[in-house]
C-alpha positions as CSV (number, residue, x, y, z in Angstrom):
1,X,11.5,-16.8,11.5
2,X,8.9,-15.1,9.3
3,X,10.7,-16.6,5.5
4,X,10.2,-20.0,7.4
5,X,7.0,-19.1,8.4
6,X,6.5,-17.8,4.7
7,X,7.6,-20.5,3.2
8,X,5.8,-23.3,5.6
9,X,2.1,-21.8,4.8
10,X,-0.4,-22.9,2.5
11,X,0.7,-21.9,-1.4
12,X,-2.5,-19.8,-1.4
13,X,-1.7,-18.0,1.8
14,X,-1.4,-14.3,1.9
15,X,-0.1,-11.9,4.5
16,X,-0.2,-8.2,5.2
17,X,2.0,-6.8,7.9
18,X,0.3,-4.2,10.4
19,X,3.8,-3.9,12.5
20,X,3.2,-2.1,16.2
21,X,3.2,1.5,16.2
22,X,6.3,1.6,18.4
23,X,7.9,0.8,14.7
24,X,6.9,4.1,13.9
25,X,5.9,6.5,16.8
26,X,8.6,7.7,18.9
27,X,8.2,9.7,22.3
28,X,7.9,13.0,20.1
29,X,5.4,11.7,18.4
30,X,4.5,9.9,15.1
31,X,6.8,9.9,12.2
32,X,9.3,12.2,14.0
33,X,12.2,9.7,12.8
34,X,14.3,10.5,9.6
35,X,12.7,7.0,8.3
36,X,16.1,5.9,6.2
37,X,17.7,6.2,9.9
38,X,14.8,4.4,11.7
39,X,15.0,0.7,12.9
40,X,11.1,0.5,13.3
41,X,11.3,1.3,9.4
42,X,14.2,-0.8,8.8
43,X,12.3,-3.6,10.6
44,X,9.0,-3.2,8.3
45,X,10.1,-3.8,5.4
46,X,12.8,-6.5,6.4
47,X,9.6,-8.1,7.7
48,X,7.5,-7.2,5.0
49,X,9.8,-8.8,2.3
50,X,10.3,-12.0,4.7
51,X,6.5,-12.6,4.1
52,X,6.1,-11.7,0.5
53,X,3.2,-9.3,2.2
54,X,0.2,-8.3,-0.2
55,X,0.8,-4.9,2.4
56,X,2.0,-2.8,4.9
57,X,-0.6,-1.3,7.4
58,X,-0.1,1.8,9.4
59,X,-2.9,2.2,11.7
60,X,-2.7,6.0,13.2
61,X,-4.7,7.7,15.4
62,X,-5.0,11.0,17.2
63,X,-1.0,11.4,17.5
64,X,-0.8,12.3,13.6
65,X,-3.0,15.1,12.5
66,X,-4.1,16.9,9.1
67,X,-1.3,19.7,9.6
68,X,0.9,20.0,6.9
69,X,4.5,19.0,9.2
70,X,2.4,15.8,9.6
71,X,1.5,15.5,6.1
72,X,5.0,15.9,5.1
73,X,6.1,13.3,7.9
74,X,3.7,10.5,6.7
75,X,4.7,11.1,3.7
76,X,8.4,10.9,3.6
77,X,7.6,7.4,6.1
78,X,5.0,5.9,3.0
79,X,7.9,6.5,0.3
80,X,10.6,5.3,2.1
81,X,8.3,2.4,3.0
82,X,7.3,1.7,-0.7
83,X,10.7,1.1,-2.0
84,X,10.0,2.5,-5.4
85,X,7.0,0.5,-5.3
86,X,8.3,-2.9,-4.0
87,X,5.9,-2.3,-1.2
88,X,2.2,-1.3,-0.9
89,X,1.2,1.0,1.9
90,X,-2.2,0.9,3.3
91,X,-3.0,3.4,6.1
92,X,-5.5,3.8,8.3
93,X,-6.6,7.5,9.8
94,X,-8.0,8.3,13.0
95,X,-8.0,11.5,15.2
96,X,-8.9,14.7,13.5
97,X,-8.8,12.9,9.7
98,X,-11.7,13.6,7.8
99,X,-12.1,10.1,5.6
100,X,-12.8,12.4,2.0
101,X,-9.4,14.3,3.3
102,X,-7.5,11.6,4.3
103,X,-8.5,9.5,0.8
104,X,-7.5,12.0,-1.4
105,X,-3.9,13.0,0.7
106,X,-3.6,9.0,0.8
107,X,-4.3,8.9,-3.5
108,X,-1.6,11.5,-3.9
109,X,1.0,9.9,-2.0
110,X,0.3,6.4,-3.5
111,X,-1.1,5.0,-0.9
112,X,-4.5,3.0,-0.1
113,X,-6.8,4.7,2.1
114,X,-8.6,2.2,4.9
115,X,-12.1,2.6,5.4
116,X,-14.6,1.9,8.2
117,X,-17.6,0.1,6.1
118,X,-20.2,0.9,8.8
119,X,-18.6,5.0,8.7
120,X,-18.3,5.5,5.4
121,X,-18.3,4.5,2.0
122,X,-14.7,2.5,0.3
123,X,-12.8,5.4,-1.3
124,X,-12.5,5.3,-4.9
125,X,-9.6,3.1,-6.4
126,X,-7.9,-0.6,-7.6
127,X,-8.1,-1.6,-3.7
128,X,-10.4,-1.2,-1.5
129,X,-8.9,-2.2,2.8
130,X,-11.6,-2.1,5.3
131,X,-11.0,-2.4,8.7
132,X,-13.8,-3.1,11.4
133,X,-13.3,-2.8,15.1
134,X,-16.0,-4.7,18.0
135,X,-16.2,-2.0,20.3
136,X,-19.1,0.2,22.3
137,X,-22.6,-0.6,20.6
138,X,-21.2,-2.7,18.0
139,X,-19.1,-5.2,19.9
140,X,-21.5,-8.1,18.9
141,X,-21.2,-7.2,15.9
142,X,-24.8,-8.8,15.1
143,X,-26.4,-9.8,11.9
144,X,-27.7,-6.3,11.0
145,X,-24.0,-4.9,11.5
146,X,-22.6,-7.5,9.2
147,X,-25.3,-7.3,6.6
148,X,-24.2,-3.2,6.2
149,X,-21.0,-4.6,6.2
150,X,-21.7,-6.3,3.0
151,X,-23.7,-4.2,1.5
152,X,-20.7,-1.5,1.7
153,X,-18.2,-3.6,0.3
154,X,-20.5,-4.7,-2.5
155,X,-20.7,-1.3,-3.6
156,X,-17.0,-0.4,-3.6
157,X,-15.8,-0.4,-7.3
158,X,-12.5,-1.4,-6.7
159,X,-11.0,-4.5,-7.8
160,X,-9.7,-6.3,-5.3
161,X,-11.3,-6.0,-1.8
162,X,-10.1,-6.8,1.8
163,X,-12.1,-7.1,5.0
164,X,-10.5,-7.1,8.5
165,X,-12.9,-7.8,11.5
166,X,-11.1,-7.2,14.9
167,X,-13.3,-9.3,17.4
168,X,-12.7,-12.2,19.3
169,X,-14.9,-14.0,17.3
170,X,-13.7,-12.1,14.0
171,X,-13.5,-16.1,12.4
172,X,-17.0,-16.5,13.1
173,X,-17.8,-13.5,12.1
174,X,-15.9,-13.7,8.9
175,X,-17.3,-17.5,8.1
176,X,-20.7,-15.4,8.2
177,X,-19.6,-12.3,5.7
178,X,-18.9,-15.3,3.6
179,X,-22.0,-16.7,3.5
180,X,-23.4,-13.4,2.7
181,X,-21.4,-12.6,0.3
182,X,-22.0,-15.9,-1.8
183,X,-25.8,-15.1,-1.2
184,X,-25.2,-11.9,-2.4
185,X,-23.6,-13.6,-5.7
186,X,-26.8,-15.8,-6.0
187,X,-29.0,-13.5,-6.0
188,X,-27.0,-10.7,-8.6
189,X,-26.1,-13.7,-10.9
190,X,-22.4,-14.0,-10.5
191,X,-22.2,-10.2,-10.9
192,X,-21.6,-9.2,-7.6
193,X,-18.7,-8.3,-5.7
194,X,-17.2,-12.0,-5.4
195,X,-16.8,-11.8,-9.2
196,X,-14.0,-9.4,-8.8
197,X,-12.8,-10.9,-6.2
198,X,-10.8,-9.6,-3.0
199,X,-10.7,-10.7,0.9
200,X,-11.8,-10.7,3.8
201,X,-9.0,-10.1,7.0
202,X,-9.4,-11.3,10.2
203,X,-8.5,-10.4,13.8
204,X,-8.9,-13.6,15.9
205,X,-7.1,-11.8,18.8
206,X,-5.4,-15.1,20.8
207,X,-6.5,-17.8,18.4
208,X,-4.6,-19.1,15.4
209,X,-6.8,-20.6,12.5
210,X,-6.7,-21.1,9.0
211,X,-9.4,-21.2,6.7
212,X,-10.2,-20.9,3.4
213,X,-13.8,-19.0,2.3
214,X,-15.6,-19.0,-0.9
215,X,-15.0,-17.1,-4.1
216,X,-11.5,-16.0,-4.3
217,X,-11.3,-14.7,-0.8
218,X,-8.8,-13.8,1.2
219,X,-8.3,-14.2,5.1
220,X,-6.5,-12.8,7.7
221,X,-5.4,-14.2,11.1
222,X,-3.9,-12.4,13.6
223,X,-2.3,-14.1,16.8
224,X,-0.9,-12.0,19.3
225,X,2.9,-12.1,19.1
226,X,5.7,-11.1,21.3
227,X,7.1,-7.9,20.7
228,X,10.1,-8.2,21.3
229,X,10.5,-11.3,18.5
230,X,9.4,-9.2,15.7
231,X,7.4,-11.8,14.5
232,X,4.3,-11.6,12.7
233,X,2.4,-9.7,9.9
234,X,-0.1,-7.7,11.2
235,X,-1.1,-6.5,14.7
236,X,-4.8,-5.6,16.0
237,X,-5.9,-1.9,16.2
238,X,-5.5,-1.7,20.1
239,X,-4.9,1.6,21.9
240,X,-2.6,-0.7,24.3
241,X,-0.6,-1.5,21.1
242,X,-0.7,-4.9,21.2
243,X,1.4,-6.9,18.6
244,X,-0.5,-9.0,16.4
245,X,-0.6,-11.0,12.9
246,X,-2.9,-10.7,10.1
247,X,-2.5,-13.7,7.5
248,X,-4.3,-13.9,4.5
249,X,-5.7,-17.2,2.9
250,X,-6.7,-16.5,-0.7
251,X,-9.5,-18.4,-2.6
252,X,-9.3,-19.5,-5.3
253,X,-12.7,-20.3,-5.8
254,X,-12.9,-24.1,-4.9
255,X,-15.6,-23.3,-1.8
256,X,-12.9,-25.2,0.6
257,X,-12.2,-25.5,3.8
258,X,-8.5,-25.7,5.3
């Protein structure tokens, strides 16, 4: 289902798997698996390689701490994920994870640190993977929010730069960091962060759109999926654990709309 899916999307689509945390959290906890005996892991990257995805996302929160056991489990998990590095691995800490902490375990393991751009600046690297959640005094997620949002990810340094908003209007609100962004490139002459291109991932929650925004970015769409299918390449950052897909539609700097 996903290499048809894969195979029936827009040339210049991209995906990146976030696959529900029952892949990877047992009822001892996080990581607890051997991962080479693990069917959550043998499912991620069967699913991974179906959608030729830019990435693999593991989202963790208070269930995998600093300690070194935890260390050493997230670890083994990220290489055996990788494949030799056939596979990228983003991950995403939460709980007792300092973000300076977690960015520099993340760098040693080869993997790429998400970032919360209204927490904390991108951590230094090739790829920067910010992740943005409408919740508590931010659920609007108003002009003032997504201007900081901007600002942040203009001042990353990494090459290639992705964006996922998790809102129900996250396509809206994405539409909008696109038009700031190219105002942004106006006004620094080309020079800013749309020059070095990178993307912008959404979370549309129920819906299921595709577009294409400006300057060589990319999208992400997630739809909420059954579980039980395995289908779909990335799923929202819900304390339920909902399943849901992230697509991403590259630009390729044509300012169209799909």
């Amino acid at each position: 289902m996903l290499a048809k899916w894969r195979a029936g999307a827009p040339e210049q689509a991209r995906f990146t798997l976030r696959p529900p945390p029952e892949t990877w959290r047992g009822t001892a906890g996080a990581f607890r698996d051997a991962p080479n005996k693990s069917e959550g892991a043998q499912w991620m990257a069967r699913a991974h390689d179906a959608l030729a995805a830019d990435a693999l996302v593991l989202v963790t929160g208070t269930d995998l701490t600093p300690g070194p056991r935890d260390r050493e489990r997230l670890a083994s998990w990220a290489g055996h994920l990788a494949g030799g590095g056939k596979r990228r691995i983003v991950w995403q800490p939460g709980g007792l994870w300092d973000i300076e902490e977690a960015a520099t375990f993340a760098n040693s393991l080869g993997v790429v640190c998400a970032f919360d751009p209204l927490e904390s600046p991108a951590p230094t690297g090739e790829i920067a993977y910010a992740r943005v959640r409408a919740i508590g005094a931010r659920s609007r997620l108003g002009e003032g929010l997504l201007s900081a949002i901007v600002e942040a990810i203009a001042a990353s340094d990494a090459a290639t730069i992705y964006l996922a908003i998790e809102s129900e209007l996250g396509f809206k609100k994405a539409r909008r960091v696109s038009e700031l962004l190219a105002d942004l490139r106006d006004e620094s002459g080309g020079t800013g962060v749309l020059r070095r291109g990178g993307g912008i991932v959404i979370d549309l929650g129920d819906e299921e759109e595709d577009e294409e925004e400006d300057e060589d970015l990319d999208e992400d769409e997630d739809a909420d999926e059954d579980e039980d299918a395995g289908e779909g390449d990335d799923f929202a950052d819900e304390d339920d654990e909902d399943d849901e897909d992230d697509e991403d539609d590259e630009d390729d700097e044509d300012d169209e709309d799909e």
